[in-house]
BANURO-833017 format. One line per 4 residues: number of its first residue (from 1); their letters; for each residue x, y, z of N, C-alpha, C. Coordinates in Angstrom, 1 decimal, decimal comma, always signed. Last residue first. Layout:
REM residues N
NUM) a) X Y Z X Y Z X Y Z; ...
//
This chain:
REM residues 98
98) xxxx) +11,5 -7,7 +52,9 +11,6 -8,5 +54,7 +9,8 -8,5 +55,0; +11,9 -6,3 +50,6 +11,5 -8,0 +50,6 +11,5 -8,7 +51,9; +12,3 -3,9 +51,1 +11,1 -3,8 +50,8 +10,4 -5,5 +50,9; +14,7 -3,7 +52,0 +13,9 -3,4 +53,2 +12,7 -3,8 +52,5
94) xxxx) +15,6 -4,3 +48,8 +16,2 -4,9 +50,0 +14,6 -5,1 +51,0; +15,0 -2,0 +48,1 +14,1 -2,8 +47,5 +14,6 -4,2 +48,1; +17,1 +0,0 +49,2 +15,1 +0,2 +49,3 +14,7 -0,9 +49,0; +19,5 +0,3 +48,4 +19,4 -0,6 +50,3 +17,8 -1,1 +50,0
90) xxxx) +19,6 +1,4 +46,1 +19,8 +0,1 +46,2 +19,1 -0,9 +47,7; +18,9 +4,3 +47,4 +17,7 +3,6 +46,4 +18,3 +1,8 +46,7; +21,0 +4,4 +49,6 +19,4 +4,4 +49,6 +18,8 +3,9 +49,0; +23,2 +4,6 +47,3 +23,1 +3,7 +48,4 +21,8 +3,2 +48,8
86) xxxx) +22,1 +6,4 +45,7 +22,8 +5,3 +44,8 +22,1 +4,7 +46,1; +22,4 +8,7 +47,5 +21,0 +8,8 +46,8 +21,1 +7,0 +46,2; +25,1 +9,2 +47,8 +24,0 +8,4 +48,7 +22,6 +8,1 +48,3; +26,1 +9,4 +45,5 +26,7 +8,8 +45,8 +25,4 +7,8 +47,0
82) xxxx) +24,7 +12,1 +44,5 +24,2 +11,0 +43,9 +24,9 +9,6 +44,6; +23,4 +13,3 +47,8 +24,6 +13,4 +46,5 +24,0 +12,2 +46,0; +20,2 +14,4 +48,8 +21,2 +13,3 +49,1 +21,9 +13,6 +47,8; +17,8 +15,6 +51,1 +18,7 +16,0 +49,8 +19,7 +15,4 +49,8
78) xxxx) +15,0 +16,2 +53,0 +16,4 +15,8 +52,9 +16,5 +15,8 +51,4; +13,2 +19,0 +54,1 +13,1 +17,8 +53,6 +14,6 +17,8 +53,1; +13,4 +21,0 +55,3 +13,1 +20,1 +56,3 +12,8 +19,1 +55,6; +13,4 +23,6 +52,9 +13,7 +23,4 +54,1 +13,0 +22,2 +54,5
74) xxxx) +14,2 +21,6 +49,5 +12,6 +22,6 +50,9 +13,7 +22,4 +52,0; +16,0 +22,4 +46,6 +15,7 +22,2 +47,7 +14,6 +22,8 +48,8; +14,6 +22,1 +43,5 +14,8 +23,5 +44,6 +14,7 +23,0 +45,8; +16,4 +19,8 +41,4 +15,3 +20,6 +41,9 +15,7 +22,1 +43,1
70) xxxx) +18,8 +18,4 +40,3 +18,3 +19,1 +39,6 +16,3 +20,0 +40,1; +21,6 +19,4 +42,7 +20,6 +18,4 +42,4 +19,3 +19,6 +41,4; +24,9 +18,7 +44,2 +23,6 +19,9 +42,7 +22,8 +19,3 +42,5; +26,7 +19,2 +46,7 +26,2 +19,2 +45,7 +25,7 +19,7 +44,9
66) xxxx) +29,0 +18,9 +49,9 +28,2 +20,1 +48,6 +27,3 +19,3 +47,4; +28,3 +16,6 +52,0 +28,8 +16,8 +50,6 +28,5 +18,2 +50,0; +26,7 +15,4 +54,0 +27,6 +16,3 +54,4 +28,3 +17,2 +53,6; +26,0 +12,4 +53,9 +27,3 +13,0 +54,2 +27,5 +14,6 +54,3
62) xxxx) +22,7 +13,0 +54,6 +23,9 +11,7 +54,5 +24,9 +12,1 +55,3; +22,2 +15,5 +52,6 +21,7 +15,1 +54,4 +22,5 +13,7 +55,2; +24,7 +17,2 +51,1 +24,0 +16,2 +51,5 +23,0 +15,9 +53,1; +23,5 +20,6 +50,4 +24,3 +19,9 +51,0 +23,7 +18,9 +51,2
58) xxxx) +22,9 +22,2 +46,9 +22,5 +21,9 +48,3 +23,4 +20,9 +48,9; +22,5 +24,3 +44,0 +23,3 +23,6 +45,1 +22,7 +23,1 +46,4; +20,3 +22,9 +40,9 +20,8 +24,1 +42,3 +21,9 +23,7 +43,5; +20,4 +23,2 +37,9 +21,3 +22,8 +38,9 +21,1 +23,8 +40,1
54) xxxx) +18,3 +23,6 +35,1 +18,8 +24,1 +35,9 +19,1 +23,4 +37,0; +19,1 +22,0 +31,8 +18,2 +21,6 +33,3 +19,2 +22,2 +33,9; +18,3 +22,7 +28,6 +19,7 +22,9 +30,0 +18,8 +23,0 +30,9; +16,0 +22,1 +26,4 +16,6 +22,9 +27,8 +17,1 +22,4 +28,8
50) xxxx) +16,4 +21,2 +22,9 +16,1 +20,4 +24,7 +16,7 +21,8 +25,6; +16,3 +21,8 +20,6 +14,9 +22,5 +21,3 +15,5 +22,0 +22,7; +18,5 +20,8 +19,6 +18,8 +22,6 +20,1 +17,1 +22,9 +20,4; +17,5 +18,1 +19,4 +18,8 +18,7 +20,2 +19,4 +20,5 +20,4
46) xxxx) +15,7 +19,1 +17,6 +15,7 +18,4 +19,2 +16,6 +18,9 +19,6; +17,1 +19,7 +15,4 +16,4 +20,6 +15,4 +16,3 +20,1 +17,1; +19,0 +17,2 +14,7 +19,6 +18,4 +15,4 +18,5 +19,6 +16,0; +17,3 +15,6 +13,9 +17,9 +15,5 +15,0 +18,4 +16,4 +15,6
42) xxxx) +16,3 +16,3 +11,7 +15,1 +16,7 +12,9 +15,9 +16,5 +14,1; +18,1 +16,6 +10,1 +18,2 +18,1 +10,7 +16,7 +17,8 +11,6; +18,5 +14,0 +10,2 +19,8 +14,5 +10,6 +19,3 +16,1 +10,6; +15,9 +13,3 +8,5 +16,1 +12,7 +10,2 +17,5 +13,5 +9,9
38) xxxx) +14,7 +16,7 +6,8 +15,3 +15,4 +7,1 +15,8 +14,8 +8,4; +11,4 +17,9 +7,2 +12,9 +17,8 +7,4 +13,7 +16,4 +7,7; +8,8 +17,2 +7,2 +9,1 +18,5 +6,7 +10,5 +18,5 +6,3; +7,0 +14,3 +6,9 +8,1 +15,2 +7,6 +8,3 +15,9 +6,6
34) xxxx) +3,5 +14,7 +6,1 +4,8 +14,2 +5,6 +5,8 +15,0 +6,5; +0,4 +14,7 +8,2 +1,4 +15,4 +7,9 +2,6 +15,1 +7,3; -1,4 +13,1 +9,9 -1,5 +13,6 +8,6 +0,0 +14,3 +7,6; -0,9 +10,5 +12,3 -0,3 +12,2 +11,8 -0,3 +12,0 +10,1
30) xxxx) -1,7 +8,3 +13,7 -2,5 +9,1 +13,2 -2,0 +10,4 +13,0; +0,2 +6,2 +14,0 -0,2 +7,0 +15,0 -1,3 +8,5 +14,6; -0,5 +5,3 +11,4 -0,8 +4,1 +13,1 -0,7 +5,2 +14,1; +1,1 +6,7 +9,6 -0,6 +6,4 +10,1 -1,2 +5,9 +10,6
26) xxxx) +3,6 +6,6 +10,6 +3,2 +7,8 +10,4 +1,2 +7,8 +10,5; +4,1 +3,9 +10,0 +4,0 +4,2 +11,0 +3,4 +6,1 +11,4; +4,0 +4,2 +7,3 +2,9 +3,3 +7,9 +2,9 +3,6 +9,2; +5,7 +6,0 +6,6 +4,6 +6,3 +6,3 +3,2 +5,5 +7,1
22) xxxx) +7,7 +4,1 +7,3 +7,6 +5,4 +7,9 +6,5 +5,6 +7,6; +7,8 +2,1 +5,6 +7,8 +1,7 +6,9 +7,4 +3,3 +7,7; +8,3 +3,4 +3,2 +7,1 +2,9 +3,4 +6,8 +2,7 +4,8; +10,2 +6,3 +3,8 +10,3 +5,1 +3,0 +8,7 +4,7 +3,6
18) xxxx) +11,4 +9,1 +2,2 +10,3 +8,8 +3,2 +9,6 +7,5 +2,7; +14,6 +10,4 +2,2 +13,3 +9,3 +1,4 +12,6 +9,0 +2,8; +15,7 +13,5 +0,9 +15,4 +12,3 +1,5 +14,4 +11,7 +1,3; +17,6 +16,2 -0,5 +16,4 +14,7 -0,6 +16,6 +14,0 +0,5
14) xxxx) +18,4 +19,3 +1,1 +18,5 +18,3 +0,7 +17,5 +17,1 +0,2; +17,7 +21,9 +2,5 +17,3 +21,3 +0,9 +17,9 +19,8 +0,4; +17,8 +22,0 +5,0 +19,1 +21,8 +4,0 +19,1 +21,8 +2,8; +15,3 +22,6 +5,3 +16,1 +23,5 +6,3 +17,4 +23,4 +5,6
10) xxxx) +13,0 +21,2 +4,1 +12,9 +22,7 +4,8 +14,2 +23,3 +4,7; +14,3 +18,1 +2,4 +14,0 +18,8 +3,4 +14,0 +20,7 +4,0; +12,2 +16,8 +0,1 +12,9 +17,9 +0,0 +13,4 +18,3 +1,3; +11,4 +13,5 -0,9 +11,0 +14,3 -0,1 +12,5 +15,6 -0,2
6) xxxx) +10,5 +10,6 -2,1 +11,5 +11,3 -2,2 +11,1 +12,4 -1,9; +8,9 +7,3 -0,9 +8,4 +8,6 -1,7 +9,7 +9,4 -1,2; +8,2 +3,8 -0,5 +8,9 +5,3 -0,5 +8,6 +6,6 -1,9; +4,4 +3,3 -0,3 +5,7 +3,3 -1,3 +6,6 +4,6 -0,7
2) xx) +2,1 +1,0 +0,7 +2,7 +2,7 +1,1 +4,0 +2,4 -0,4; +0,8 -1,2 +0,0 +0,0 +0,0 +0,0 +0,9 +1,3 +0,0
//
């Protein structure tokens, strides 16, 4: 039913092929639409939409450590390095089989 089809991309002008498997999968998920751009400028196009996850600093509750954890520490709730954060999660599913 589907056939590759040769396509222009937007951004390089270059050809690409919009092969059958694509198309098929393009209408299992229900998008009307032919890609605009080729896979190596949709890649890059992602890769310059993703946002730099802000780092805040906070000290371990564990050890003691400086760190950076990717949320806004609360007063009176704990905050672990990835070192202890590792330990905890491993020890958890331990305590969880007693």
């Amino acid at each position: 039913m589907y056939e590759d089809e040769k396509l222009v991309c937007e951004d390089c002008q270059k050809e690409f092929v919009f092969t059958a498997g694509e198309q098929e999968f393009y209408a299992e998920k229900g998008l009307v639409n032919k890609p605009k751009r080729c896979p190596e400028c949709r890649k890059a196009r992602r890769r310059n939409n993703r946002r730099e996850r802000r780092m805040y600093d906070a000290v371990c509750s564990k050890c003691g450590t400086q760190t950076q954890v990717p949320f806004k520490p609360v007063p009176g709730r704990e905050v672990y390095c990835k070192e202890c954060f590792k330990q905890i999660s491993e020890a958890a599913p331990a305590a969880d089989a007693e």
